[in-house]
C-alpha positions as a LaTeX table, in Angstrom:
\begin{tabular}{lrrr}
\hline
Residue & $x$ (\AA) & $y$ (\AA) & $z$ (\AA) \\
\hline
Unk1 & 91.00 & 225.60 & 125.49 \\
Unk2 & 88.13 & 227.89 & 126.02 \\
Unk3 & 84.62 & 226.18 & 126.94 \\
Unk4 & 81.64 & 226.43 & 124.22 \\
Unk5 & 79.05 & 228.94 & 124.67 \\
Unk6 & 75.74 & 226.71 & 125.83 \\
Unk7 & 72.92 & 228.69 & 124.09 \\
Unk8 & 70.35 & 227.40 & 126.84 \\
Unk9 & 67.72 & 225.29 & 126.86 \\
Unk10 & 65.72 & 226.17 & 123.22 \\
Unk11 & 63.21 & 223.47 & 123.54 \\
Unk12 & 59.38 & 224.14 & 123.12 \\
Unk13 & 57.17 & 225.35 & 125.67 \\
Unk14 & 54.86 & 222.59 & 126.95 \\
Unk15 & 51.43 & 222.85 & 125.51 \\
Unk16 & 48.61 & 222.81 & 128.61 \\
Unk17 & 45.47 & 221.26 & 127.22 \\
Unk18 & 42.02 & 222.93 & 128.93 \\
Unk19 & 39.93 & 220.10 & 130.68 \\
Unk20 & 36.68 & 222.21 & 130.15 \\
Unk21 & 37.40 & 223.34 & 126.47 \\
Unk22 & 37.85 & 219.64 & 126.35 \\
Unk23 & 34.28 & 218.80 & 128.01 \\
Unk24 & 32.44 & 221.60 & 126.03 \\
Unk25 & 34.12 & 219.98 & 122.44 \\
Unk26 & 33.48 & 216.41 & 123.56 \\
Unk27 & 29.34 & 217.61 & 124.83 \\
Unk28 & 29.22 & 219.53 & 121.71 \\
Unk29 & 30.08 & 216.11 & 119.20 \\
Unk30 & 27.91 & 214.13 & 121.21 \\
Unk31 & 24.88 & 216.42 & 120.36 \\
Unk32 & 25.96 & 216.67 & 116.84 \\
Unk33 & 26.07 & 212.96 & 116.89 \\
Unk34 & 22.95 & 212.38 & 118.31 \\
Unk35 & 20.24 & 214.49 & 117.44 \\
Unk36 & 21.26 & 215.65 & 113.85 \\
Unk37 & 18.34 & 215.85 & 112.16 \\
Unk38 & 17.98 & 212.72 & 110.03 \\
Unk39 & 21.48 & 211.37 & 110.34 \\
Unk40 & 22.09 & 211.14 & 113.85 \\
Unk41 & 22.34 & 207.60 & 115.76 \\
Unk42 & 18.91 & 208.55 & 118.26 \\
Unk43 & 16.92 & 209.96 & 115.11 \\
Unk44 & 17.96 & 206.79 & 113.26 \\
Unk45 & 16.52 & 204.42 & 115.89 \\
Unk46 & 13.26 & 206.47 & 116.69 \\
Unk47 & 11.71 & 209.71 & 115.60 \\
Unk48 & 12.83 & 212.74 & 117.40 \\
Unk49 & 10.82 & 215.73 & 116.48 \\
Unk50 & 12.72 & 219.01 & 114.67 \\
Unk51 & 11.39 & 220.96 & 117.56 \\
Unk52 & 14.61 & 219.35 & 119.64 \\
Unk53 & 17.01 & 217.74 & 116.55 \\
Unk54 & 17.59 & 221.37 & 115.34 \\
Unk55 & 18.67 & 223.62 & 118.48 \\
Unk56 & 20.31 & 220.70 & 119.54 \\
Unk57 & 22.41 & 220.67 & 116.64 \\
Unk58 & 23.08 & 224.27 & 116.50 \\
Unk59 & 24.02 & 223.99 & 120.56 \\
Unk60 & 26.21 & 221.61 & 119.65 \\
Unk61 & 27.70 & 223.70 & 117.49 \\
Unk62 & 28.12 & 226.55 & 119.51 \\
Unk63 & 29.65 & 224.29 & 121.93 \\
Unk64 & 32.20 & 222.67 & 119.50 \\
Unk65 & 33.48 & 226.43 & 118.22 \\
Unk66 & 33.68 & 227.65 & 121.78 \\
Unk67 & 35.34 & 224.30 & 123.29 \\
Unk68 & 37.96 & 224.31 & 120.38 \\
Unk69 & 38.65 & 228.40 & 120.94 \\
Unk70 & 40.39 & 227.58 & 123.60 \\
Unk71 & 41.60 & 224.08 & 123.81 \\
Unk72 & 45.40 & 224.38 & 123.88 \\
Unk73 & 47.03 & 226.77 & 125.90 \\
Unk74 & 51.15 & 227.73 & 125.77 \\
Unk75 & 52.87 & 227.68 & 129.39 \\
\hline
\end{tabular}
């Protein structure tokens, strides 16, 4: 009897997850968190200003798109 033909390994690749695209996502939330302007959990316990509440919250935007751009990487 003639062996079968082993069609190789055809698992996924592993999936490498970025340590810094995971820092910039996590920094980015925290911000967002934070120093939203009337919701987040500093502005709720004492007055922030919008001078820092709103570039904060669009930085931590920035940082969320940018951190989750590259997050997961095929090897």
């Amino acid at each position: 009897m003639g062996k079968a033909n082993n069609p190789g390994n055809k698992s996924k690749p592993r999936v490498k997850v970025s340590i810094l695209h995971l820092l910039l996502v996590l920094t980015g939330a925290d911000l967002i968190l934070l120093l939203a302007p009337e919701y987040g959990i500093l502005n709720s316990i004492q007055y922030i200003p919008d001078l820092y509440s709103w570039p904060a919250l669009i930085a931590g935007g920035i940082l969320l798109i940018l951190g989750l751009k590259g997050v997961y990487k095929n090897s």
